[in-house]
MDAnalysis code that builds the backbone (N, CA, C; Angstrom):
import MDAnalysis as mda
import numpy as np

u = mda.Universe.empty(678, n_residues=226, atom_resindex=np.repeat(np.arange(226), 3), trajectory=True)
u.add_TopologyAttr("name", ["N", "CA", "C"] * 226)
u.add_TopologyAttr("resid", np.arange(1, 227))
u.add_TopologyAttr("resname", ["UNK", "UNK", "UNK", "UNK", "UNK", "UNK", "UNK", "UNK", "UNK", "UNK", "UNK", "UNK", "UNK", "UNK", "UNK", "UNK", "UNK", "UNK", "UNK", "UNK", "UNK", "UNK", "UNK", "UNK", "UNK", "UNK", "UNK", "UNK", "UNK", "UNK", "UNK", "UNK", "UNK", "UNK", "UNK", "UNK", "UNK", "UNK", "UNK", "UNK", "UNK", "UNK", "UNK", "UNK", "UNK", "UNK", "UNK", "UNK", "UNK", "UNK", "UNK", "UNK", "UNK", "UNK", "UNK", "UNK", "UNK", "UNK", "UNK", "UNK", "UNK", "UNK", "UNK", "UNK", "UNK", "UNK", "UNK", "UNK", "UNK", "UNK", "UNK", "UNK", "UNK", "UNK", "UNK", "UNK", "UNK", "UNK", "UNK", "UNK", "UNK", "UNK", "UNK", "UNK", "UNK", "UNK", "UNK", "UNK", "UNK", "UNK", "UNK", "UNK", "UNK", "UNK", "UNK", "UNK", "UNK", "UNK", "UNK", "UNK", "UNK", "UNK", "UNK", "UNK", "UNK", "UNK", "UNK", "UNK", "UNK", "UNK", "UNK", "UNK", "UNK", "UNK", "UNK", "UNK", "UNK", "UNK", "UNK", "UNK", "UNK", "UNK", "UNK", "UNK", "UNK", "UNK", "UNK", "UNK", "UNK", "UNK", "UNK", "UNK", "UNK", "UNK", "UNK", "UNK", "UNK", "UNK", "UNK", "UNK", "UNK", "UNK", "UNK", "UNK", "UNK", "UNK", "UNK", "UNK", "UNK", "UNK", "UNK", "UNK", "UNK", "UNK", "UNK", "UNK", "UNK", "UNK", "UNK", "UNK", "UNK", "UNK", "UNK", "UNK", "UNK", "UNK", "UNK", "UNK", "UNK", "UNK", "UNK", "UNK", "UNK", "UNK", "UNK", "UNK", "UNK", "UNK", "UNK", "UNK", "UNK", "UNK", "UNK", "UNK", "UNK", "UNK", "UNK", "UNK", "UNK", "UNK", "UNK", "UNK", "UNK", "UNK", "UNK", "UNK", "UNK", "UNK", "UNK", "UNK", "UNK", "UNK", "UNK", "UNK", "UNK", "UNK", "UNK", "UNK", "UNK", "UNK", "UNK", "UNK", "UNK", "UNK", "UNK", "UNK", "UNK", "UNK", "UNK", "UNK", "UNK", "UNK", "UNK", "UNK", "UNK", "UNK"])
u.atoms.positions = np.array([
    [111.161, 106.206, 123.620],
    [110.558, 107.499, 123.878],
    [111.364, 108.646, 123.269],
    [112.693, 108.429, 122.960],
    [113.420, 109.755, 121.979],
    [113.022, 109.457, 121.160],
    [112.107, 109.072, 120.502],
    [111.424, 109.726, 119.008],
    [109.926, 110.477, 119.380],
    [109.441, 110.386, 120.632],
    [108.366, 111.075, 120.873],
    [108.363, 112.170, 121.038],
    [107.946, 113.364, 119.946],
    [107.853, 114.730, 119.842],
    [106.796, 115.621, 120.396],
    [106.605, 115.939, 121.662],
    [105.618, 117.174, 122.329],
    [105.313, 118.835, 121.781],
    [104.023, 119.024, 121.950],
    [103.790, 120.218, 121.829],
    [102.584, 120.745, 122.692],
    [102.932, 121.771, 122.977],
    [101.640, 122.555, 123.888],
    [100.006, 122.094, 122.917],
    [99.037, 121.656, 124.069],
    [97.808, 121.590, 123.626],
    [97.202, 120.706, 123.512],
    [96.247, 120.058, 122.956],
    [95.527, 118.782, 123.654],
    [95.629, 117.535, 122.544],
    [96.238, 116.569, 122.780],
    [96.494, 115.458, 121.813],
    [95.028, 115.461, 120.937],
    [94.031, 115.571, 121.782],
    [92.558, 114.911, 121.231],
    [91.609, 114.799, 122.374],
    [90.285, 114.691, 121.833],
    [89.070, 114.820, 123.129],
    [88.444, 113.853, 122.677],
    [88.275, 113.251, 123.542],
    [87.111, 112.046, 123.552],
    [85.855, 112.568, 124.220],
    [84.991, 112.271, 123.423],
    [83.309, 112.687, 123.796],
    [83.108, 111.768, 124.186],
    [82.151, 111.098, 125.277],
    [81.482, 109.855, 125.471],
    [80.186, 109.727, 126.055],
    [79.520, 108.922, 125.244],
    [77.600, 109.227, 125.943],
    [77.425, 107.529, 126.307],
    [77.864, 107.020, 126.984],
    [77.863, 105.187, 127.546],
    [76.065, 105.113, 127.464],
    [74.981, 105.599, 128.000],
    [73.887, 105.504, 127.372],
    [73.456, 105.214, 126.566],
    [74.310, 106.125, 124.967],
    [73.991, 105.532, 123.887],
    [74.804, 104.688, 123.222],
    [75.777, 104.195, 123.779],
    [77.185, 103.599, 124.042],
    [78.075, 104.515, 121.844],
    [77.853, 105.960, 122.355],
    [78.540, 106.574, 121.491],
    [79.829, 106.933, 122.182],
    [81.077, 107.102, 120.933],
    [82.346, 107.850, 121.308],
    [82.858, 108.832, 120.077],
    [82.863, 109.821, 120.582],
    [83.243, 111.198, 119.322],
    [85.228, 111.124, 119.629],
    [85.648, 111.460, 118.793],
    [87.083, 111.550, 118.877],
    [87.131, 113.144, 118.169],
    [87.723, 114.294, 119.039],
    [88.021, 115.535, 118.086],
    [89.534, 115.176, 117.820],
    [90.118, 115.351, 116.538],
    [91.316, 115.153, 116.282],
    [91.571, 116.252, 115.232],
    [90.985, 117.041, 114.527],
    [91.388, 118.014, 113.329],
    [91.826, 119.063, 113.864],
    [91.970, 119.187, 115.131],
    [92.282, 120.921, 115.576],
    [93.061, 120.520, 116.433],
    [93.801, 119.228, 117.042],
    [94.339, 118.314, 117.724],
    [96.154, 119.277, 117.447],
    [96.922, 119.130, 118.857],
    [98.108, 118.645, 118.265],
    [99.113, 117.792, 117.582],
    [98.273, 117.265, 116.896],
    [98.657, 116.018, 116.437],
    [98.294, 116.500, 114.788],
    [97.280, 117.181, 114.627],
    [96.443, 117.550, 113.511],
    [97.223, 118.650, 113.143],
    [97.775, 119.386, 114.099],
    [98.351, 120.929, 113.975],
    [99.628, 120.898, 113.835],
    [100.497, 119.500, 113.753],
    [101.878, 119.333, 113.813],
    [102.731, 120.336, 112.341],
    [103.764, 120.605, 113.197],
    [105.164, 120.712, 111.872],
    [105.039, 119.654, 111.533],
    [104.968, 119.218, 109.941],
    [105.209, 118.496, 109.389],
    [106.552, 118.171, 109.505],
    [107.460, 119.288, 109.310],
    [108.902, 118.975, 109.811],
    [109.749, 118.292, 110.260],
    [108.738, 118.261, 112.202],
    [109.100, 117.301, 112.524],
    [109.661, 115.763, 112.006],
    [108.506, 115.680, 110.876],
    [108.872, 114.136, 110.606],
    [109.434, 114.178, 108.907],
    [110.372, 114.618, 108.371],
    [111.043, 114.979, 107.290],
    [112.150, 114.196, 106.873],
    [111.926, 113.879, 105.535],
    [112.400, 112.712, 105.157],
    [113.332, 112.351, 105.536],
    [114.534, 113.384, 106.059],
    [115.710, 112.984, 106.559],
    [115.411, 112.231, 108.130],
    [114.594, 112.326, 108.667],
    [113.918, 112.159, 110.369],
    [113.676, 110.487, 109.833],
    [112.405, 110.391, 108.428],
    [112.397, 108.587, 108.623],
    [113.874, 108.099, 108.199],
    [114.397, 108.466, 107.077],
    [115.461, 107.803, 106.623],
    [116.387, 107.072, 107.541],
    [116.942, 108.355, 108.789],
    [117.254, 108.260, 109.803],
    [116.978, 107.374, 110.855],
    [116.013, 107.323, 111.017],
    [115.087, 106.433, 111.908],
    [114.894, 104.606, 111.264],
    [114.747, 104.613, 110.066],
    [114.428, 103.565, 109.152],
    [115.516, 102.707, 108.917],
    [116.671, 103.793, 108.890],
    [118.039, 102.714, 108.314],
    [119.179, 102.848, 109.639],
    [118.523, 103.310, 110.812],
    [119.716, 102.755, 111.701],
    [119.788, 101.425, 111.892],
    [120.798, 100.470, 112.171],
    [121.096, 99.142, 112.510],
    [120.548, 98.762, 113.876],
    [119.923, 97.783, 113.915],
    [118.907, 97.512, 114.602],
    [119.759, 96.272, 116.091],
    [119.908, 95.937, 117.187],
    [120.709, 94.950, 117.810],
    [119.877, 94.362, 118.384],
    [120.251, 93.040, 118.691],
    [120.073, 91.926, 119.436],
    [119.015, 92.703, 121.000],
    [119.228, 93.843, 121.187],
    [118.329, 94.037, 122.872],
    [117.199, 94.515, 121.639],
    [117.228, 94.483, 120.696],
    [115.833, 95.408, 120.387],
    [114.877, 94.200, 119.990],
    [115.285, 92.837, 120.297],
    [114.050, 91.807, 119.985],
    [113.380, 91.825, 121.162],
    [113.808, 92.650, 122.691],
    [113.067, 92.324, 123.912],
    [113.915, 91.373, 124.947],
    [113.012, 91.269, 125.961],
    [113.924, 90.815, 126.798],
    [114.394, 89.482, 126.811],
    [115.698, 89.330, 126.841],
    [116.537, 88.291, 126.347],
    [117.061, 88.119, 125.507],
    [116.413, 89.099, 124.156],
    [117.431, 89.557, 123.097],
    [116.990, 87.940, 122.404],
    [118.245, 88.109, 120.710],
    [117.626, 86.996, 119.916],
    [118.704, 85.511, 120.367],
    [118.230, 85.278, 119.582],
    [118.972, 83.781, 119.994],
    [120.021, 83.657, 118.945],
    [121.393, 82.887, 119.304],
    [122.833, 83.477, 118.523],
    [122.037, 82.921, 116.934],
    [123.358, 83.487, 115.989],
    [122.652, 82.932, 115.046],
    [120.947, 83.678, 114.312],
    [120.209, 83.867, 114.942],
    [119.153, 84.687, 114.797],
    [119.530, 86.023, 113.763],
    [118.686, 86.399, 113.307],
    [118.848, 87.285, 112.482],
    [118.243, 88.711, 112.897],
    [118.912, 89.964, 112.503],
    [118.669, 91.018, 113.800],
    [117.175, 90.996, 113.554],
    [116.350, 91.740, 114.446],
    [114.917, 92.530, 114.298],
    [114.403, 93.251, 113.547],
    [113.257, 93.212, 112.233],
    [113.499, 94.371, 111.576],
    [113.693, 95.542, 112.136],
    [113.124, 96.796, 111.116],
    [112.092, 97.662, 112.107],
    [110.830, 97.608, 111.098],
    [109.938, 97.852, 111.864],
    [108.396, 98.242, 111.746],
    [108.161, 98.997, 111.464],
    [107.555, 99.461, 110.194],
    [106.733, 100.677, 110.199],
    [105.255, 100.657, 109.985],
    [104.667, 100.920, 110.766],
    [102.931, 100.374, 111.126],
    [102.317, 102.553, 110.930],
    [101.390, 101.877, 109.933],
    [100.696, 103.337, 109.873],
    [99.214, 102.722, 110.083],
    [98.450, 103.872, 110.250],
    [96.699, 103.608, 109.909],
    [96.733, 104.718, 108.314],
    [95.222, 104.658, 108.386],
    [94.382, 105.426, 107.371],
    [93.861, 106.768, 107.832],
    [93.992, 106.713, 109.076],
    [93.486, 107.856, 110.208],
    [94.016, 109.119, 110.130],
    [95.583, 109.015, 109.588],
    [96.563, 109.694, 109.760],
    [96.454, 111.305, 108.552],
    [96.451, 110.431, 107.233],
    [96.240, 110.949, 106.446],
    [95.017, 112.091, 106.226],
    [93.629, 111.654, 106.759],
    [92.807, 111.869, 106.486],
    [92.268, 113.342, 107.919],
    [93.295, 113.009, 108.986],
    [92.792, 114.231, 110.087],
    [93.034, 115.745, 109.612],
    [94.429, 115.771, 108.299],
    [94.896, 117.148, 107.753],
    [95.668, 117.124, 107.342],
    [96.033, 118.183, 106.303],
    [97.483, 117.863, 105.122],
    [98.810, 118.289, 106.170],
    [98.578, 118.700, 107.449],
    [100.203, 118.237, 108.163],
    [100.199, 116.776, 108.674],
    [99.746, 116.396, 109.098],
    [99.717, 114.887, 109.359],
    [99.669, 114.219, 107.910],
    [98.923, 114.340, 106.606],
    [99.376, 113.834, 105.529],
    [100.687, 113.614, 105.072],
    [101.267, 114.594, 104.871],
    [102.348, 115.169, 104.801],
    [103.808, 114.396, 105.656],
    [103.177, 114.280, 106.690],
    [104.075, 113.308, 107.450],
    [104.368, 111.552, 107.452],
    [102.675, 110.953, 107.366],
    [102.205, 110.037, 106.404],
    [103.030, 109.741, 105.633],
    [102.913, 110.776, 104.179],
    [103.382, 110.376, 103.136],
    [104.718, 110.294, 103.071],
    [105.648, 111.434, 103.562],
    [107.311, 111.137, 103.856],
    [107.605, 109.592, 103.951],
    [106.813, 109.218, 105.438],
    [107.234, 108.232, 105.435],
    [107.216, 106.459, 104.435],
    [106.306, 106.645, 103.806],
    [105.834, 105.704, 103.098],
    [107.018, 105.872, 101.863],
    [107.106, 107.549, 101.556],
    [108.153, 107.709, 100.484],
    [109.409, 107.337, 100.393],
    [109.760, 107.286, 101.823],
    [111.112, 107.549, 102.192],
    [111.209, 105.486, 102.670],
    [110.315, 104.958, 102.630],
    [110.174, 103.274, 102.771],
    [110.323, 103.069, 101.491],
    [109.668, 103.384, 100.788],
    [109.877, 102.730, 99.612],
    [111.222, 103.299, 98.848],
    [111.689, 104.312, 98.958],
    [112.948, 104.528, 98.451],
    [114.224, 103.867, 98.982],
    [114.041, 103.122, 100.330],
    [114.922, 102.365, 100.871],
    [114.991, 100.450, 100.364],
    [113.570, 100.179, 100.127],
    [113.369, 98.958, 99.542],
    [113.635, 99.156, 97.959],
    [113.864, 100.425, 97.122],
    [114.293, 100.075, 96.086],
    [115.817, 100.202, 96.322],
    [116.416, 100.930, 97.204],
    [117.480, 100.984, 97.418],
    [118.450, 99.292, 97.629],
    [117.518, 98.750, 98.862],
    [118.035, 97.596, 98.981],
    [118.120, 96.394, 97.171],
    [117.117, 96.491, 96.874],
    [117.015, 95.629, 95.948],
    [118.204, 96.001, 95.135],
    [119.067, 97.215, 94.534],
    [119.961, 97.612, 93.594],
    [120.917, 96.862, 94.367],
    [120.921, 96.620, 95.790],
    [122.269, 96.430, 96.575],
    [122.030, 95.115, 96.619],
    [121.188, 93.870, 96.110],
    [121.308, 92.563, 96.836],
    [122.619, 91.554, 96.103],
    [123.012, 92.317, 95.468],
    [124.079, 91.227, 95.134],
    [125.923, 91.721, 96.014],
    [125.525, 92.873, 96.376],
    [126.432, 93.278, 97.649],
    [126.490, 92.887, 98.664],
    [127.023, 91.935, 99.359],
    [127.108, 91.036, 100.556],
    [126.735, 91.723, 101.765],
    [128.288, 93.058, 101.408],
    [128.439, 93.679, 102.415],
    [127.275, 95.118, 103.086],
    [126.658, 95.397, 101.423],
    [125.700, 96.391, 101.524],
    [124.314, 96.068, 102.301],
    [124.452, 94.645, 101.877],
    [122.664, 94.134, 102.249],
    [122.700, 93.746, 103.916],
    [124.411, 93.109, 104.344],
    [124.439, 93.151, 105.716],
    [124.518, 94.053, 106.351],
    [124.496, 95.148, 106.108],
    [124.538, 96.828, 106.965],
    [123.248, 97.684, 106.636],
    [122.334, 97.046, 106.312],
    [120.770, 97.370, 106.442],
    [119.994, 96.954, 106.919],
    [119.274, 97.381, 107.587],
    [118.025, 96.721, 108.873],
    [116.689, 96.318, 107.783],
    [116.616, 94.875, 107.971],
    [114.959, 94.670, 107.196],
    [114.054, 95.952, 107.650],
    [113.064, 95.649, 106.881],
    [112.096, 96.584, 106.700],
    [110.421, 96.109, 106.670],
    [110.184, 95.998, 107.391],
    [108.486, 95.628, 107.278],
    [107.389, 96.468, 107.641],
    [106.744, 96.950, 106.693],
    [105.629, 98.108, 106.261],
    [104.273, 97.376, 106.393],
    [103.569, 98.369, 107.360],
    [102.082, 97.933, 107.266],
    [101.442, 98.433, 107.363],
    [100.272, 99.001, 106.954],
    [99.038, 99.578, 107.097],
    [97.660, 99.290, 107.645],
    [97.112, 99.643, 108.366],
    [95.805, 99.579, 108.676],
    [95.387, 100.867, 108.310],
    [94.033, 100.139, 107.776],
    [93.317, 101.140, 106.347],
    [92.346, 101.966, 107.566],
    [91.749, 101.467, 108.540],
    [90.802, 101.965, 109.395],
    [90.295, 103.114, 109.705],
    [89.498, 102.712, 108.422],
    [88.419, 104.251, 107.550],
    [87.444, 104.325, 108.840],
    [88.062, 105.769, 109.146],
    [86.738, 106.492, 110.171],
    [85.693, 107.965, 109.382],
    [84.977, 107.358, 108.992],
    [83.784, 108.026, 108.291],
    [84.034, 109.815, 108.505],
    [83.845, 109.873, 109.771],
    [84.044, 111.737, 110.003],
    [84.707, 112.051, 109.604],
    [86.115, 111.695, 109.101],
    [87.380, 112.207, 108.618],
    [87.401, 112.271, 107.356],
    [86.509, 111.952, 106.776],
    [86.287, 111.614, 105.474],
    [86.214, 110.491, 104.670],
    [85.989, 110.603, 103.131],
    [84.876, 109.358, 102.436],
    [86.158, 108.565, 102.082],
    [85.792, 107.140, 101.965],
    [86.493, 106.364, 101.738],
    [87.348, 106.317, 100.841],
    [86.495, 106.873, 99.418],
    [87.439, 107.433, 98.592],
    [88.667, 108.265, 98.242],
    [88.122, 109.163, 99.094],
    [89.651, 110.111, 99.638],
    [90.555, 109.070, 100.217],
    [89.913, 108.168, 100.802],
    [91.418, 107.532, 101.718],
    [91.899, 106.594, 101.119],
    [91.084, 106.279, 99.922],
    [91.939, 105.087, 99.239],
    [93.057, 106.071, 98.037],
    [92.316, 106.748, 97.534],
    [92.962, 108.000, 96.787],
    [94.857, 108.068, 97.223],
    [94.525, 108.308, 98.869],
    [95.724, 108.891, 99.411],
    [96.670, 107.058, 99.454],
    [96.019, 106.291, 99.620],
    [96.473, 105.081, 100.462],
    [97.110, 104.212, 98.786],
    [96.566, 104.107, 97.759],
    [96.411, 102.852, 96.557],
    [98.025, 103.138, 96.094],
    [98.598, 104.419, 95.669],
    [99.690, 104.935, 95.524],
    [100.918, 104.136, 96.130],
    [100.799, 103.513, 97.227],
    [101.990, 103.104, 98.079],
    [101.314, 101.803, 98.766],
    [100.253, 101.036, 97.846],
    [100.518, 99.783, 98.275],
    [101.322, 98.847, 97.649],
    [101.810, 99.310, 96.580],
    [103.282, 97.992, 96.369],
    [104.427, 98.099, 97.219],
    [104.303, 99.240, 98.249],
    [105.341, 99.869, 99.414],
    [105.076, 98.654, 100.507],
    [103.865, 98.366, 100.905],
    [103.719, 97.821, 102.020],
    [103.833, 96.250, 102.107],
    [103.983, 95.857, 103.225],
    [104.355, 94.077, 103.098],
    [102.544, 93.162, 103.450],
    [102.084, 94.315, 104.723],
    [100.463, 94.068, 104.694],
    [99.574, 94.964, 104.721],
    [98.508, 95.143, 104.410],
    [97.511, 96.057, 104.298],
    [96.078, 95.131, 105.235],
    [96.287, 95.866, 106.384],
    [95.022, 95.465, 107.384],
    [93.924, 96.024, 106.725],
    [92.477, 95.667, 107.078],
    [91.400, 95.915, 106.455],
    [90.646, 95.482, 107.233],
    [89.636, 95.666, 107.947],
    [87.785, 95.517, 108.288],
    [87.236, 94.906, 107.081],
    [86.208, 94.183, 107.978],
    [85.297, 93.470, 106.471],
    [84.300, 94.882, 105.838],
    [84.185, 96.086, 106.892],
    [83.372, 97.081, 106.108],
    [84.789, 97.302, 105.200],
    [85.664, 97.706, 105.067],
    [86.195, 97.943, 104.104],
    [86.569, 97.357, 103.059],
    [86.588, 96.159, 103.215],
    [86.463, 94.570, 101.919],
    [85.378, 95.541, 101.527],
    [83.999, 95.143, 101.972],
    [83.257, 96.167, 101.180],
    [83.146, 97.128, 100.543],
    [83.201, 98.373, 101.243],
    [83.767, 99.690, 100.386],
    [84.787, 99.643, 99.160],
    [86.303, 98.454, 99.364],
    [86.783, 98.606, 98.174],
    [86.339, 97.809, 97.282],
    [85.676, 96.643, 97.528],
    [84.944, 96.038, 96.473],
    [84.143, 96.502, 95.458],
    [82.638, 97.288, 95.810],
    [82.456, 98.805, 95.738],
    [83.389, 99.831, 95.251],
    [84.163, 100.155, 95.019],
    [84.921, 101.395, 94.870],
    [85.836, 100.606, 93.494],
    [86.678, 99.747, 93.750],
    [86.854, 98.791, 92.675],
    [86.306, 98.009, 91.660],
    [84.794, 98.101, 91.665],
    [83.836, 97.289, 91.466],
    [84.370, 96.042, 90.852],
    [84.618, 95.223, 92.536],
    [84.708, 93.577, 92.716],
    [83.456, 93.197, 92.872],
    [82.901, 92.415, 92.204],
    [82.011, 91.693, 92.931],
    [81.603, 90.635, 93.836],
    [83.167, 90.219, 93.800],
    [83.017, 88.674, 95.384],
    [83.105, 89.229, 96.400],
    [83.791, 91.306, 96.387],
    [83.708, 91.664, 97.615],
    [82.494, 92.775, 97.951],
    [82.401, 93.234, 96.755],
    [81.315, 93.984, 96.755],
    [79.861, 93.709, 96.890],
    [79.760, 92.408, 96.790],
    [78.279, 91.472, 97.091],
    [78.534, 90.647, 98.107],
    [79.774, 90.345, 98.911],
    [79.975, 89.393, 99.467],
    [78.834, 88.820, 100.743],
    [77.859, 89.678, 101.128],
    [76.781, 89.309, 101.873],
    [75.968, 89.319, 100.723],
    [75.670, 89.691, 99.983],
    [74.480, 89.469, 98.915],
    [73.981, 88.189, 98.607],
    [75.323, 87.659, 98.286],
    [75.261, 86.690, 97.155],
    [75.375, 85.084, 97.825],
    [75.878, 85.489, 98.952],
    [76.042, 84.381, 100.238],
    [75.386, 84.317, 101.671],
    [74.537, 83.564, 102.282],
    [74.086, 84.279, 103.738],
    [75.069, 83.852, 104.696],
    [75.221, 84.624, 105.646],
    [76.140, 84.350, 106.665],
    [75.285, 84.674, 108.078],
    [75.070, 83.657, 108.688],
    [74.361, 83.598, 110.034],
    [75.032, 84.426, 110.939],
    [74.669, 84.980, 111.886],
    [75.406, 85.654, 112.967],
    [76.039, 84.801, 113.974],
    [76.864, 86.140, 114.591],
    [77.533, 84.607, 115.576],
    [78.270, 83.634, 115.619],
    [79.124, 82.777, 116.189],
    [79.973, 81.717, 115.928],
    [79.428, 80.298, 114.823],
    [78.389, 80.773, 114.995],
    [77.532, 79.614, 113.691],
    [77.754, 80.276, 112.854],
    [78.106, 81.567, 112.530],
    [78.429, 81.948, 111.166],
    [80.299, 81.968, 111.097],
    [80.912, 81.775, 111.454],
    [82.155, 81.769, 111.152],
    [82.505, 80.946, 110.305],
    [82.141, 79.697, 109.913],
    [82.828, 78.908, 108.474],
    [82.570, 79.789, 107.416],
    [81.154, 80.249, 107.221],
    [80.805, 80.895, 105.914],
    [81.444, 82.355, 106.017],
    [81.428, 83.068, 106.784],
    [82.283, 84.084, 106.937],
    [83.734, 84.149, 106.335],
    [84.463, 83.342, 106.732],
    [85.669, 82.561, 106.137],
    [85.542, 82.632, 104.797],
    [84.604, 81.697, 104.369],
    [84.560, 81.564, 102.639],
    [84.031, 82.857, 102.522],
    [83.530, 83.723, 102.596],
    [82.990, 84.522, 102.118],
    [84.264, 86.006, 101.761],
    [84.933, 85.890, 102.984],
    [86.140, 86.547, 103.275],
    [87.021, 86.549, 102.242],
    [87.770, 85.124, 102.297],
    [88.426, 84.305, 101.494],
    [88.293, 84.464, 99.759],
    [87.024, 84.475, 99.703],
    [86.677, 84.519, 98.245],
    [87.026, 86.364, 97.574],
    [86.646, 86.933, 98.575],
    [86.705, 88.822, 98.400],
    [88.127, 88.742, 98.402],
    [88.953, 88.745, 99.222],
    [90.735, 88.603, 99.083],
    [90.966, 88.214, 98.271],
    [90.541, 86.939, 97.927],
    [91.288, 86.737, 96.250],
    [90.897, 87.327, 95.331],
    [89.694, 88.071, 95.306],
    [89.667, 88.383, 93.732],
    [90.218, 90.446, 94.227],
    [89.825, 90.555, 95.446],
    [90.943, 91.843, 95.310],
    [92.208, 91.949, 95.257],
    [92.825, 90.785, 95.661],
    [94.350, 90.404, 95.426],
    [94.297, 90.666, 94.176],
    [93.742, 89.922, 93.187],
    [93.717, 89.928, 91.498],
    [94.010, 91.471, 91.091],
    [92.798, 92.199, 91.395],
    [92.730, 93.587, 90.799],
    [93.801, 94.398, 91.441],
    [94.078, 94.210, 92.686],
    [95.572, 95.136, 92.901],
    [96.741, 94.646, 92.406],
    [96.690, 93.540, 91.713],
    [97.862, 93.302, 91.377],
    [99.212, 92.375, 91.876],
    [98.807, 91.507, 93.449],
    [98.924, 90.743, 94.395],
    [100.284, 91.951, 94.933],
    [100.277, 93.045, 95.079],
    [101.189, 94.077, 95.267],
    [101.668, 93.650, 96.790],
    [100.419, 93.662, 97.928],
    [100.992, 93.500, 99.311],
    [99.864, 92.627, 99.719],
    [100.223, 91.691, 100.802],
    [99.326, 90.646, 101.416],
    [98.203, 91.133, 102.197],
    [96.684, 91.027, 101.894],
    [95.693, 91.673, 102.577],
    [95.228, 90.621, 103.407],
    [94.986, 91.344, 105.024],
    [94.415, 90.117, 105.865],
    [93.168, 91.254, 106.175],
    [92.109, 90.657, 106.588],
    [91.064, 90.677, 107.161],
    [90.633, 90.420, 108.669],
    [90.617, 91.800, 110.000],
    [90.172, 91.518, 110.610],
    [88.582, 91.411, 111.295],
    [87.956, 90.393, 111.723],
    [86.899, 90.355, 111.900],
    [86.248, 90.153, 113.546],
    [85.825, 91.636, 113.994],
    [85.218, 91.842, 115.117],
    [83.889, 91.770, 115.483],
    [83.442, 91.021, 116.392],
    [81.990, 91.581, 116.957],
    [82.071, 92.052, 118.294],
    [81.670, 93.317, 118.317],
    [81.935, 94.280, 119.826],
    [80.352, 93.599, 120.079],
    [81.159, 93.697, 121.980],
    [79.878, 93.355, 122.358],
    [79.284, 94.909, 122.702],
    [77.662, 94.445, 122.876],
    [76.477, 95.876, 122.878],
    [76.964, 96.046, 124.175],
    [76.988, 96.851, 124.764],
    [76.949, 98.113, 125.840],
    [75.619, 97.912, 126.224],
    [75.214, 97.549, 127.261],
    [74.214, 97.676, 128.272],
    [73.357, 99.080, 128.397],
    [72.245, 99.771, 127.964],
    [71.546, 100.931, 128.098],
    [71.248, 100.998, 129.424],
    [71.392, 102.195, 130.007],
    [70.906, 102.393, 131.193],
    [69.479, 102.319, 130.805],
    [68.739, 101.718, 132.499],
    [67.706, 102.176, 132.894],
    [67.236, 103.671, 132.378],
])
């Protein structure tokens, strides 16, 4: 919780109509939206990124001897970027200030002593394009820049789509077209291949830069009132 930074005013509003089982999120006028970028300034990740990490920070019971310390994590969305250029801004530091530490490490790997006084590093993204915030394009725009930064890049199968589309792939960009996929747990083998086949050939076109997984949800419907 000492890295959690407060400010007067409302994190965000959730709208909710369970009737039409809709949910509005206001976040652009948000404190979160309205932040000092400041706050989070390159010296803040650097700081944060390259302290040495111990044995209580694997949880309770700590690692087992021998074990190798914990990285740290750095887990972003797509959300971030896209609510306003102070939250961009903060975003991007950090991604900058990751990847200037992983080129850092790499100059140092033949230094025994350098590479043992640095905390691994594992970078990830979830892309989780929310339409109101803007077009996909913008968010890949902001996001394509700093995927040789990241170790995974989460993704929705709508977004296999969109970048398939936007990339013009076609195993991901047709990937229901060209294949049927039944609904439902009877459709999960072909789903798979269908999945499977879009990852590899977007792996291809990015360049196999960072490992893309695919998560795949079916929310259940919300009950309409009477």
């Amino acid at each position: 919780l000492q890295l959690v930074r407060r400010a007067e005013g409302d994190l965000g509003i959730y709208h909710v109509w369970p009737a039409e089982g809709k949910v509005a999120f206001q976040r652009r006028n948000s404190t979160f939206g309205l932040m000092d970028p400041d706050w989070f300034s390159e010296d803040f990740w650097r700081g944060v990124l390259s302290e040495q990490t111990t044995a209580s920070d694997a949880g309770e019971g700590g690692a087992a001897p021998g074990a190798p310390k914990p990285p740290h994590v750095l887990h972003l969305t797509g959300i971030t970027p896209l609510i306003g250029p102070r939250s961009h801004k903060a975003w991007w530091r950090a991604l900058r200030v990751a990847r200037e530490l992983r080129s850092e490490a790499a100059l140092a790997e033949g230094d025994a002593v350098a590479v043992a006084a640095r905390p691994r590093l594992v970078v990830t993204l979830d892309l989780n394009h929310r339409p109101a915030l803007g077009t996909f394009e913008d968010l890949w725009f902001m996001v394509e820049p700093h995927v040789g930064t990241l170790d995974v890049l989460v993704l929705s199968v709508g977004d296999l789509l969109k970048l398939g589309k936007l990339l013009d792939v076609p195993d991901a960009a047709r990937m229901f077209l060209d294949t049927e996929v039944p609904k439902g747990l009877p459709g999960a083998p072909a789903l798979e291949a269908v999945v499977r086949r879009a990852l590899l050939a977007l792996q291809d076109r990015l360049g196999h830069r960072a490992a893309l997984v695919v998560c795949c949800k079916q929310r259940d419907v919300a009950p309409r009132a009477p």
